[in-house]
C-alpha angles and dihedrals in degrees: 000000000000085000081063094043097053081053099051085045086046096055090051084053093064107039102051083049097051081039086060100037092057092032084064097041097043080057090048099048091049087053094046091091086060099041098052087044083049092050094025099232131153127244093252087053092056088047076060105056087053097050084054078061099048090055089051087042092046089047089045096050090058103040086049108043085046108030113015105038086051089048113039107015126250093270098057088048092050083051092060098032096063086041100062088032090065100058088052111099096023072072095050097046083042090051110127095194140005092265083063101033076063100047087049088063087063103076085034083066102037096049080051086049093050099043106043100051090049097038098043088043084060097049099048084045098059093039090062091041094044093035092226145123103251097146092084093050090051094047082055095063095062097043086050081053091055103047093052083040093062090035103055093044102068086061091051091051091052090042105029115055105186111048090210087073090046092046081047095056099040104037080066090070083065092069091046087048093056096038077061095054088050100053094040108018125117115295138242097252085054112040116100105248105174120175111278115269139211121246106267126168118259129256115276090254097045079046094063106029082058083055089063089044086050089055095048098048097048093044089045088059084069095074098033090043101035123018087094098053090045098051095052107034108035089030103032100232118159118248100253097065082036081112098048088094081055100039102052090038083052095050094046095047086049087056092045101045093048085060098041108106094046085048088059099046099056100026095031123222108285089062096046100046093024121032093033100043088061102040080051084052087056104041087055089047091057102048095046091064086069090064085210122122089214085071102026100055089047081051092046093052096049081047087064100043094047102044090037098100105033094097095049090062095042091060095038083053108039077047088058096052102044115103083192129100110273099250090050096051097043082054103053090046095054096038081050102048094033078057072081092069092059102060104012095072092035091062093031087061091045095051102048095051082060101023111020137238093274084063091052093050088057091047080057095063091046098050084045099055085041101055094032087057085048092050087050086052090049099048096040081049103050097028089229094171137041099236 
């Protein structure tokens, strides 16, 4: 029975703090079309600066999934991680120039690197010993941050003027988030703490199945990274509605990924993260050649439902599979799929200077029918799942 209870206080751990990581990154995305007018840079400069945080990230994933997380527990990485990741973008909207617009992006990078592996390590952990679906609930809790996130922002850029004050104010919740994680987080008994391992390369499928991570995390900054640069400056729309594209994706994968464990067990996996990832596809692709927001934001919204729980059963399966300790393979996933965040922004910014951000929504769609189809083929071919 306590065992129970420190999970159930585990699992509250985690999802306030990925509530918190997205919540404070939903606020900075709305504010990016202010910040690259403030620093006059170009859209491929900013895919830049991202990509400056997916090689941090990338480095991150690695040191803490073999070193860290062995060393120091889940719950003490999580910790730092929050910490450094709160002072993050307080340091992009402070940046007096674009070098250091670019060094900000590092301990953006590093406090992601920190939290993802552990927390994601926890969650996968109580989901073998509780036999349950819990991903999906934990994939809830960020898109919950970034709604509010995007919500709430719209209200900070009428009231506060200057972002630095807002990053100031916010960034302090970090430090309540992580004092959370430290009174109620997993314990020690608890925590997986494997030897420390050398770097080795994955398995051929979590190999692949990080490869579909690393797609979907480099076409879903699309819509973190870009919605509000597209809205307002390919559709006109005025700042303040520059969150709507976040807030209504948000809003679909939440619903989605409430449901998710009774959708899948009435509809299985490869329907939920495969079949209705690509008719959603569809279904955004269609409305955005209307260029009209009464038919994108609907479209938007199906998007989110239908992609929300994709990566949920990417990373069960690619669990199931792995004949590697858990740290190690959560690691390898995430290293994997952040790898996304390297070259994703960097081409997305270049594209859209020759080609514009409407091009790049379309491309979405595409990536979107294309790895949800491979993930079909990798679960039909391992028969990763029972259904």
């Amino acid at each position: 029975m306590q065992t129970d209870l420190d999970f159930r206080k585990a699992l509250i751990s985690c999802f306030q703090s990925a509530f918190f990581v997205l919540f404070l990154l939903g606020i900075y995305f709305v504010q990016v079309p202010w910040n690259i007018q403030r620093l006059n840079i170009s859209e491929s400069q900013l895919g830049i600066g991202i990509l400056v945080f997916g090689v941090a990230n990338f480095i991150f994933n690695q040191i803490t999934g073999r070193v860290l997380i062995p060393k120091f527990g889940t719950k003490n990485s999580m910790i730092f991680g929050i910490i450094i990741f709160s002072a993050s973008p307080l340091l992009l909207v402070s940046a007096l120039d674009y070098t250091s617009f670019l060094i900000s992006w590092i301990p953006l990078g590093i406090g992601i690197g920190l939290f993802m592996p552990s927390a994601q390590t926890q969650i996968s952990l109580i989901e073998l010993k509780a036999k349950r679906i819990l991903t999906p609930l934990f994939q809830a809790s960020f898109s919950c941050g970034a709604l509010f996130g995007a919500l709430i922002s719209g209200y900070l850029i009428s009231y506060i003027t200057d972002p630095r004050i807002t990053f100031a104010l916010i960034g302090l919740f970090g430090l309540i988030s992580s004092w959370v994680i430290y009174l109620i987080g997993l314990p020690n008994h608890l925590d997986p703490k494997d030897k420390v391992e050398k770097f080795s390369f994955p398995k051929f499928n979590i190999f692949i199945f990080g490869i579909m991570l690393m797609f979907f995390y480099a076409s879903i900054g699309i819509i973190i990274d870009w919605s509000a640069l597209w809205l307002t400056k390919d559709l006109m729309a005025p700042l303040y509605l520059g969150g709507l594209v976040i807030i209504f994706f948000n809003l679909g994968e939440i619903i989605s990924r409430l449901m998710a464990e009774r959708l899948i067990k009435y509809l299985g996996e490869i329907f939920v993260g495969g079949y209705l990832a690509i008719l959603s596809s569809l279904i955004l692709a269609i409305a955005i050649t209307t260029l009209d927001l009464k038919f994108i934001i609907p479209g938007i919204f199906i998007f989110g439902f239908g992609t929300a729980n994709f990566i949920s059963v990417v990373i069960v399966g690619a669990v199931k599979i792995s004949d590697q300790t858990l740290s190690i393979t959560v690691s390898n996933l995430i290293t994997i799929g952040f790898a996304g965040f390297i070259f994703g922004p960097a081409i997305v910014g270049f594209l859209a200077e020759y080609y514009g951000l409407t091009f790049n929504m379309y491309l979405l769609c595409s990536i979107w029918v294309l790895n949800a189809s491979l993930l079909i083929y990798m679960i039909k071919k391992n028969k990763v799942f029972s259904n």
